[in-house]
C-alpha positions in Angstrom: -15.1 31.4 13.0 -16.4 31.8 16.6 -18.6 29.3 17.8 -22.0 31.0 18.5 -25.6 29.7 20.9 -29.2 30.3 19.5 -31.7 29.7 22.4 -35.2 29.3 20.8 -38.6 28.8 22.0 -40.8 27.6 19.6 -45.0 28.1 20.5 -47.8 25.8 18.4 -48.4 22.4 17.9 -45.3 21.7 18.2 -45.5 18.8 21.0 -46.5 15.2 19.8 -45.5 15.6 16.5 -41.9 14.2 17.1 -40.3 17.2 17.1 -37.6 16.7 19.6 -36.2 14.1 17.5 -36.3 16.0 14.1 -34.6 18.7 15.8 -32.1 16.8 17.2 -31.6 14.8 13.9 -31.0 17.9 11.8 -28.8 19.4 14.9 -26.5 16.3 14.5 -26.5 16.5 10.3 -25.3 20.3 10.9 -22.7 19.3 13.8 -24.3 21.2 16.6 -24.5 20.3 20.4 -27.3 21.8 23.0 -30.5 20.5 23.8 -34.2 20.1 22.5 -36.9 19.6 25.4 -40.9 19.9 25.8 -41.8 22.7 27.9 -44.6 22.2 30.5 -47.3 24.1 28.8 -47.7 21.4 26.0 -47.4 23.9 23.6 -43.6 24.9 23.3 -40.7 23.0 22.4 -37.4 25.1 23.8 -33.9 24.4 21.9 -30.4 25.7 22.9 -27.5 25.3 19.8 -24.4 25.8 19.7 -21.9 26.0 16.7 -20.6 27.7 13.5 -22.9 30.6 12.3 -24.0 29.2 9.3 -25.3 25.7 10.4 -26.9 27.8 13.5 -28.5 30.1 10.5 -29.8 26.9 9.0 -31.1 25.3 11.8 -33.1 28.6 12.4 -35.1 28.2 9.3 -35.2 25.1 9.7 -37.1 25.3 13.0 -39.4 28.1 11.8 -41.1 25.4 9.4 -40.6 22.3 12.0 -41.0 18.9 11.3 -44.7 17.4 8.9 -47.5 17.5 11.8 -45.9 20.7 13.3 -47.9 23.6 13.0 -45.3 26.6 14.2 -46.9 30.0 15.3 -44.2 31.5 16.8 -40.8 31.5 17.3 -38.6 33.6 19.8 -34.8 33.3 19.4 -31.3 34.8 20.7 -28.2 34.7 19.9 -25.2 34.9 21.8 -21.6 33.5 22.6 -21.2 30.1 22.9 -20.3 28.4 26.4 -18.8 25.0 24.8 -20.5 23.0 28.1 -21.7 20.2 25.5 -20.5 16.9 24.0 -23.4 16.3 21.7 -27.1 17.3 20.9 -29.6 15.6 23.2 -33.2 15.6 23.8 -33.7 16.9 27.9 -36.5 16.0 29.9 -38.7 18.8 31.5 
C-alpha cells in the first residue's frame, strides 16, 4: 500500500475540550505521524496524517465525531501523497 496525508480542518467547539490530545491518542493507536494544533481563531483545530489508507479512513470518522465536550460543525479535508517528513504524531503550537 502507498502511504497517503489527510490535511483536516476541523470548525466548532473544538478548542478546550482536549482535543489535540484525543487526536493524537487515536493517531498513535492507528500508527499515524503528522500533527494536531489549535488554530488562532479559537474555533478550529487543524490536523495533518499521514499513513496507510485505512487507518487514515478511520481517523476521518473519527475526527468528524471528536472527542466528549467537542461539538464538530464542520470538517474540511484533503487527501494527497504522503511526504514521510515525520517521526511521530505530535501536538504543534500555533
Amino acid at each position: 500500500m502507498r502511504a497517503e496525508r489527510l490535511t483536516a480542518r476541523i470548525t466548532g467547539r473544538v478548542q478546550g475540550v482536549g482535543f489535540r490530545y484525543w487526536a493524537r491518542r487515536h493517531a498513535d493507536a492507528l500508527g499515524l505521524t503528522g500533527w494536531v494544533m489549535n488554530a488562532h481563531d479559537e474555533r478550529t483545530v487543524e490536523i495533518v496524517a499521514e499513513g496507510e489508507p485505512e487507518p487514515l479512513a478511520q481517523m476521518e470518522r473519527r475526527i468528524r465525531q471528536g472527542p466528549p465536550g467537542a461539538m464538530v460543525e464542520s470538517v474540511d479535508l484533503r487527501r494527497g501523497p504522503a511526504t514521510g517528513e515525520f517521526d511521530g504524531f505530535g501536538i504543534m503550537r500555533p
